[in-house]
KETOR-536752 format. One line per 5 residues: number of its first residue (from 1); their letters; for each residue x, y, z of N, C-alpha, C, O. Coordinates in steps of 0.2 Angstrom, whole numbers. Atoms other than C-alpha are relative to their C-alpha. Layout:
NUM> a> X,Y,Z,X,Y,Z,X,Y,Z,X,Y,Z  ...
# end
This chain:
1> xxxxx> -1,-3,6,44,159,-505,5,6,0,10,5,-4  -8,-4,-2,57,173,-498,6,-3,-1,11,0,-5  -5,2,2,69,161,-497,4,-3,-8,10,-4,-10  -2,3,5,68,153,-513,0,7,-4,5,8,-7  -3,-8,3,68,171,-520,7,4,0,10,6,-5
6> xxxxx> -6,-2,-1,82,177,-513,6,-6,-4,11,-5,-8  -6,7,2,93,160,-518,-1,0,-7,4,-1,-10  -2,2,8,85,159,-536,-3,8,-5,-3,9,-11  4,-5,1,76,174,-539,-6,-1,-3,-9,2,-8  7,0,5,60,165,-544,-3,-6,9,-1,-7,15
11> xxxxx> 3,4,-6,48,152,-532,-4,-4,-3,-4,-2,-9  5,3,3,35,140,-536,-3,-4,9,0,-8,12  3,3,-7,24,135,-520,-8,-5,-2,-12,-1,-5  4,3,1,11,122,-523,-4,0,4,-1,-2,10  4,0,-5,-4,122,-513,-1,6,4,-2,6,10
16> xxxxx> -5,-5,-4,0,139,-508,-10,6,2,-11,10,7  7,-4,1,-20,146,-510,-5,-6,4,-6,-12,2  3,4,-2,-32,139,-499,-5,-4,-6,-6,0,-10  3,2,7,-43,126,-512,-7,3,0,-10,5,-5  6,-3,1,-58,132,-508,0,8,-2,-3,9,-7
21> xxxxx> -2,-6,3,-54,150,-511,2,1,-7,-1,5,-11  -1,0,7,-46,147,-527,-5,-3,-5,-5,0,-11  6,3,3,-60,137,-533,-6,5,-2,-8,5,-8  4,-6,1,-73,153,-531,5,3,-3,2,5,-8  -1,-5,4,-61,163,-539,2,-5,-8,3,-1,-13
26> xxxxx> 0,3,5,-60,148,-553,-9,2,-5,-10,3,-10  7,0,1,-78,149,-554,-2,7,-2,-6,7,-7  -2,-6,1,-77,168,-554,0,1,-7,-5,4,-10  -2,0,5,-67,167,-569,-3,-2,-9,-3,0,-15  5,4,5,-79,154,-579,-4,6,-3,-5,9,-8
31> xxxxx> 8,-5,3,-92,165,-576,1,8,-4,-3,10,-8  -3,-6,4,-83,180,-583,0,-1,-9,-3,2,-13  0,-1,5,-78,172,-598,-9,-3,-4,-11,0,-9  8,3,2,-98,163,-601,-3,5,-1,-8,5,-5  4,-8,2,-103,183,-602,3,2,-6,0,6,-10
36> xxxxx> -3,-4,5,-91,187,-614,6,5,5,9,7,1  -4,-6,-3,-81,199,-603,8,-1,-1,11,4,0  -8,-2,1,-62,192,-608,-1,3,-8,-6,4,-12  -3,-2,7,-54,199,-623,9,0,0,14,1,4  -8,2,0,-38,193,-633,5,6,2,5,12,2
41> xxxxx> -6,-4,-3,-24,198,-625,6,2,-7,6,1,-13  -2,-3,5,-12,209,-632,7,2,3,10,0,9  -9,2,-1,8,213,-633,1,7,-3,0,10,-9  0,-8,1,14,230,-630,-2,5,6,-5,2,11  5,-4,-1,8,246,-624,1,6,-1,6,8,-4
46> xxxxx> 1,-7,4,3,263,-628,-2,-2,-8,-6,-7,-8  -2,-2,6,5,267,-647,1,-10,-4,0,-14,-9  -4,6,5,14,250,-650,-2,-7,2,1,-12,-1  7,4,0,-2,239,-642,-3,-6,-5,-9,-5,-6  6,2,3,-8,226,-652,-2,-8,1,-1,-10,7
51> xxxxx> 3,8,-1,-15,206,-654,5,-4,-3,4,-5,-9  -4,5,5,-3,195,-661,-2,-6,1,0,-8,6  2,7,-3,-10,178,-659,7,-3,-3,8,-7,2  -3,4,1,4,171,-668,5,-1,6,9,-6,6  -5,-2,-6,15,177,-650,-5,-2,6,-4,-6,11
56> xxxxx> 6,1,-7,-1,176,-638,-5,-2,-2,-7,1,-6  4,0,2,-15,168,-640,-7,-1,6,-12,-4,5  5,2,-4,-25,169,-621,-4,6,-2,-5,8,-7  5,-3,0,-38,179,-617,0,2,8,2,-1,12  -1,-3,-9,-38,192,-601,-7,4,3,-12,5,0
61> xxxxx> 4,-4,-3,-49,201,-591,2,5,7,0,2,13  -5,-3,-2,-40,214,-582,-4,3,9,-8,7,9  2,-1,-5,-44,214,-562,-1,10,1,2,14,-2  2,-8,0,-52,233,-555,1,-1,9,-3,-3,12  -1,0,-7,-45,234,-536,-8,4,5,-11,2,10
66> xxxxx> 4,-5,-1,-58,247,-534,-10,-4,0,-15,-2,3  5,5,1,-73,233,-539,0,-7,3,-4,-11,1  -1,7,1,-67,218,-534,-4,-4,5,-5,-1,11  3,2,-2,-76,204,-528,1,-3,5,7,-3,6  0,0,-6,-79,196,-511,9,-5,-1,14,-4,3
71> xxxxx> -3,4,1,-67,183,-518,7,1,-3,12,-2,-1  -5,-3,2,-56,193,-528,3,3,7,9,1,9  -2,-5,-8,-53,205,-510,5,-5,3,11,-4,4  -5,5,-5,-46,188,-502,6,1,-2,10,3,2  -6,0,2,-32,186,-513,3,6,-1,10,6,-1
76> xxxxx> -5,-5,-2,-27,203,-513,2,1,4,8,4,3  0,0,-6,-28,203,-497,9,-4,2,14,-3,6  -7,5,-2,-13,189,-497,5,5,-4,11,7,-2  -8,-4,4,-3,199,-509,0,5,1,3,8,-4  -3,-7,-2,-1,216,-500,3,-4,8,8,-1,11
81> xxxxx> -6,1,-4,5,204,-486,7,-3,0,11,-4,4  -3,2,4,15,196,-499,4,6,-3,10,5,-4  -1,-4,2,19,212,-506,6,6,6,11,9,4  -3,-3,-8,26,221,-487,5,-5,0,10,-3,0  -7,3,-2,38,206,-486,3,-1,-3,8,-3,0
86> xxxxx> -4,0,5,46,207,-502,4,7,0,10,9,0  -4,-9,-3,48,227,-497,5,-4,7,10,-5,5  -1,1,-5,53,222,-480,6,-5,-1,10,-4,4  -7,6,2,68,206,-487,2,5,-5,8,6,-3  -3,-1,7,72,215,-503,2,6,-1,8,8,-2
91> xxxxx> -2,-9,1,71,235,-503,-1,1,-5,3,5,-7  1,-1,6,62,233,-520,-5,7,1,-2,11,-2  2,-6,-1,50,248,-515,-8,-4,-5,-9,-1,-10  5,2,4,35,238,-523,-5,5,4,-5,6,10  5,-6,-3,19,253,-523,-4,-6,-1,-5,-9,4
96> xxxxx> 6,1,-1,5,242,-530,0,-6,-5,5,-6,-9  2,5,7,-2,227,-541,-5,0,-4,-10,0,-2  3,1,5,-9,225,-557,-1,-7,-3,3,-10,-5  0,7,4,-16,208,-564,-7,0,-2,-12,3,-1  6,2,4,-29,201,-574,-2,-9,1,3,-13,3
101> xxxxx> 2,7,1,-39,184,-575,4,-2,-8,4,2,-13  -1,4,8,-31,173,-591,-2,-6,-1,0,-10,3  2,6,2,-39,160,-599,5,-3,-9,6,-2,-15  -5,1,7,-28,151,-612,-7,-7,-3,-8,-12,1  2,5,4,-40,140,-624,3,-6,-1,9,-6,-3
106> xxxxx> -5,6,3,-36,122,-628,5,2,-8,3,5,-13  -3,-1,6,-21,124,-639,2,6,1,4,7,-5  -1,-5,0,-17,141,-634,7,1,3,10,-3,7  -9,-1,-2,2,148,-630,2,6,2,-2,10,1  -3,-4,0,13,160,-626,8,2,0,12,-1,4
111> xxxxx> -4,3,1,28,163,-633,7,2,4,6,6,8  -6,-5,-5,45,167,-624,0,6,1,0,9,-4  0,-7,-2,45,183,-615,2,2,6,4,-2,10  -3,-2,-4,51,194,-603,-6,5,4,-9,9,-1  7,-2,-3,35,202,-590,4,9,0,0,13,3
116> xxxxx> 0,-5,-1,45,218,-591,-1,5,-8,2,3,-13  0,-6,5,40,234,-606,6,0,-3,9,1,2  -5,-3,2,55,236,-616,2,7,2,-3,11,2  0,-7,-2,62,254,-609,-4,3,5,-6,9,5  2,-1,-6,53,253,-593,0,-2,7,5,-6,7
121> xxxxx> -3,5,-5,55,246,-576,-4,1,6,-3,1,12  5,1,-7,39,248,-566,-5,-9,2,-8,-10,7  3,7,-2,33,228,-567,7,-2,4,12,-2,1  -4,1,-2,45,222,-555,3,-7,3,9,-9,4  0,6,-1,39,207,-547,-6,-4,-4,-11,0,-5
126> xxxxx> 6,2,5,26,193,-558,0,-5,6,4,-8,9  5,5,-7,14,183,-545,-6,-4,-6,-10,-1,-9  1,6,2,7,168,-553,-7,-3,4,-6,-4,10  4,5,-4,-10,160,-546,-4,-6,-5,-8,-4,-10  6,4,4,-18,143,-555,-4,-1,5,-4,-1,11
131> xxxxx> 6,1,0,-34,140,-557,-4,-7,-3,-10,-6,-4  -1,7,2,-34,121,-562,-2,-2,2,1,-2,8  1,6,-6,-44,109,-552,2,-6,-5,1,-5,-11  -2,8,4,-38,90,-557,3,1,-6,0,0,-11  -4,-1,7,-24,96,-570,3,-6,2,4,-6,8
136> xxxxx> -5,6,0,-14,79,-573,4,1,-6,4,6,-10  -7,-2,2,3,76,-580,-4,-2,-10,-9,-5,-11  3,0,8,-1,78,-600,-3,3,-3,-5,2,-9  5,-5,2,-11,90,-599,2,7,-3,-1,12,-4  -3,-7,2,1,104,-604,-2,6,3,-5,7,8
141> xxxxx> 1,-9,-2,1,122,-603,6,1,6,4,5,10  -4,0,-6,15,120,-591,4,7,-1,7,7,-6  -6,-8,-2,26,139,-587,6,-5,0,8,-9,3  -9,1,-1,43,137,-595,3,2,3,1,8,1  -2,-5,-4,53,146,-583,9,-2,-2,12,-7,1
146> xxxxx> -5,-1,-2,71,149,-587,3,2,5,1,8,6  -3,1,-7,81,148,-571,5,4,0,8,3,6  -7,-2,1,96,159,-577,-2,5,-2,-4,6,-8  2,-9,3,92,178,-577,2,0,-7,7,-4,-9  -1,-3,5,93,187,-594,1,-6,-5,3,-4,-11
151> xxxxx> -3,4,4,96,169,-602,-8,-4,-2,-12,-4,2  6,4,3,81,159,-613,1,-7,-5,-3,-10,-8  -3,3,6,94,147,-621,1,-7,5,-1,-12,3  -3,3,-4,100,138,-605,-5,-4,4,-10,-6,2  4,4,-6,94,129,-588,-10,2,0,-11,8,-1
156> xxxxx> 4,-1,-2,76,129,-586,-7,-6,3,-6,-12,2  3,4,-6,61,123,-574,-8,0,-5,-9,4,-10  7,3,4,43,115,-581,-3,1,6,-1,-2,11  4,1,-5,29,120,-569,-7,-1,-2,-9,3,-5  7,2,1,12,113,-571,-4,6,5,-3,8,10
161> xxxxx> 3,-6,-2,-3,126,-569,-4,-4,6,-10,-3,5  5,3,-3,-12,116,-554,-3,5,5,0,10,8  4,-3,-5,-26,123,-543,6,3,6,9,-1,9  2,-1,-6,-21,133,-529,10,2,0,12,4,5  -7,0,0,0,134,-534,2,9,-1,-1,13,-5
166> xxxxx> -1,-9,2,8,152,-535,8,-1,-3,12,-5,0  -7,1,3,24,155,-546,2,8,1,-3,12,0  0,-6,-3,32,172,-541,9,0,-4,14,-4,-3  -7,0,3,49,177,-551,1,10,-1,-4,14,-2  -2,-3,-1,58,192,-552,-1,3,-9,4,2,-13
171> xxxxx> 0,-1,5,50,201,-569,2,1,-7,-1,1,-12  -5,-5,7,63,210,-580,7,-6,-2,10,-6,-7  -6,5,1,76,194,-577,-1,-5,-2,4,-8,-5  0,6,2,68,178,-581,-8,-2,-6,-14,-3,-6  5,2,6,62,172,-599,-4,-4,3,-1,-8,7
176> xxxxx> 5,7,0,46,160,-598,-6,0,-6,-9,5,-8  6,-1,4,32,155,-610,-5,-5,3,-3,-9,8  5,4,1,17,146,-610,-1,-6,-2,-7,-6,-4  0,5,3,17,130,-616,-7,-3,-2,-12,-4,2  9,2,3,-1,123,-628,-2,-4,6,1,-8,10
181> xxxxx> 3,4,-3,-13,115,-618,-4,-5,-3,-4,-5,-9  5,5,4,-26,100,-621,-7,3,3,-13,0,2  7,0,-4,-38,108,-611,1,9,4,6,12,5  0,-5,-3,-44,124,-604,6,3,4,10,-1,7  -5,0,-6,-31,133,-593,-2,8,3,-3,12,-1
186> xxxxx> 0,-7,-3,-33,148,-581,3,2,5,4,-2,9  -3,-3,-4,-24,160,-570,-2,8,3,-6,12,0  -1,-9,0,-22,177,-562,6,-1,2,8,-3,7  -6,-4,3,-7,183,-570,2,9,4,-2,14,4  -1,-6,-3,-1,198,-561,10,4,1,15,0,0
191> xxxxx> -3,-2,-3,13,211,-555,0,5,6,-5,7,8  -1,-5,-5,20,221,-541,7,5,-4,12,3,-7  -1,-6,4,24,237,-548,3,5,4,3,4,10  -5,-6,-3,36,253,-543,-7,5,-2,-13,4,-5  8,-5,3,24,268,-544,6,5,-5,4,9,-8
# end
């Protein structure tokens, strides 16, 4: 993942999450939305916060480090040793991460965007985990990823959300959306952050 970083400033590692760990943190997720506990996600922040479904149309449920579960703990666990080696190759100075469960409904999208605030610069690095078991080719929801910093016009990569893949790209540089699905689709969407 470093190296494909440093070479393109984005990675995609398949099988990257032990399955059965991802699997309770899929299961995790279910159970979350089965109570009600997501709510539509939203575009912005502060003051200029709101719902656009016409732009987004998942559903989030925003991780609490301070609560988290046996199974949430695992995967953080990998991403602060994920997080020290990005410090330690790069000199990015990342303090901490933020992310959320997402669940995109059948048919649900997201439209091109860039993971950093307008007029801010503490998201730094975006850390990708699907939560898929048995997604096959046609099942959509695929991460468009432009491969060409600051560009959304040119080269770009089609990544399928499969169980257990992590996609990791450099936040403020590379356009991507969502692509509809035909079927459920979930993740934990996340950053590594400046303090």
């Amino acid at each position: 993942m470093l190296n494909a970083m440093d070479q393109f400033g984005w990675a995609s590692i398949p099988d990257c999450m032990d399955v059965a760990d991802a699997l309770r943190l899929q299961q995790e997720c279910q159970q979350a939305c089965d109570r009600g506990a997501f709510k539509p996600a939203a575009i912005g922040r502060g003051p200029t916060r709101q719902v656009r479904q016409e732009i987004r149309s998942d559903h989030v449920l925003w991780l609490e480090p301070d609560e988290a579960s046996a199974e949430q703990a695992i995967y953080l666990s990998k991403l602060e040793i994920l997080r020290l080696a990005l410090n330690q190759r790069f000199f990015l100075g990342l303090f901490e991460f933020e992310g959320h469960f997402a669940i995109y409904p059948q048919g649900a999208f997201y439209k091109p965007h860039l993971d950093r605030h307008a007029e801010t610069s503490q998201r730094v690095v975006t850390i990708i985990l699907y939560l898929n078991p048995h997604w096959q080719p046609g099942d959509g929801g695929e991460l468009k990823l432009w491969t060409t910093p600051g560009d959304k016009t040119g080269p770009f990569i089609l990544i399928e959300p499969r169980m257990g893949t992590i996609v990791c790209f450099m936040a403020g540089d590379h356009w991507h959306e969502v692509l509809p699905a035909t079927k459920t689709r979930m993740s934990i969407t996340g950053w590594f952050r400046h303090q």
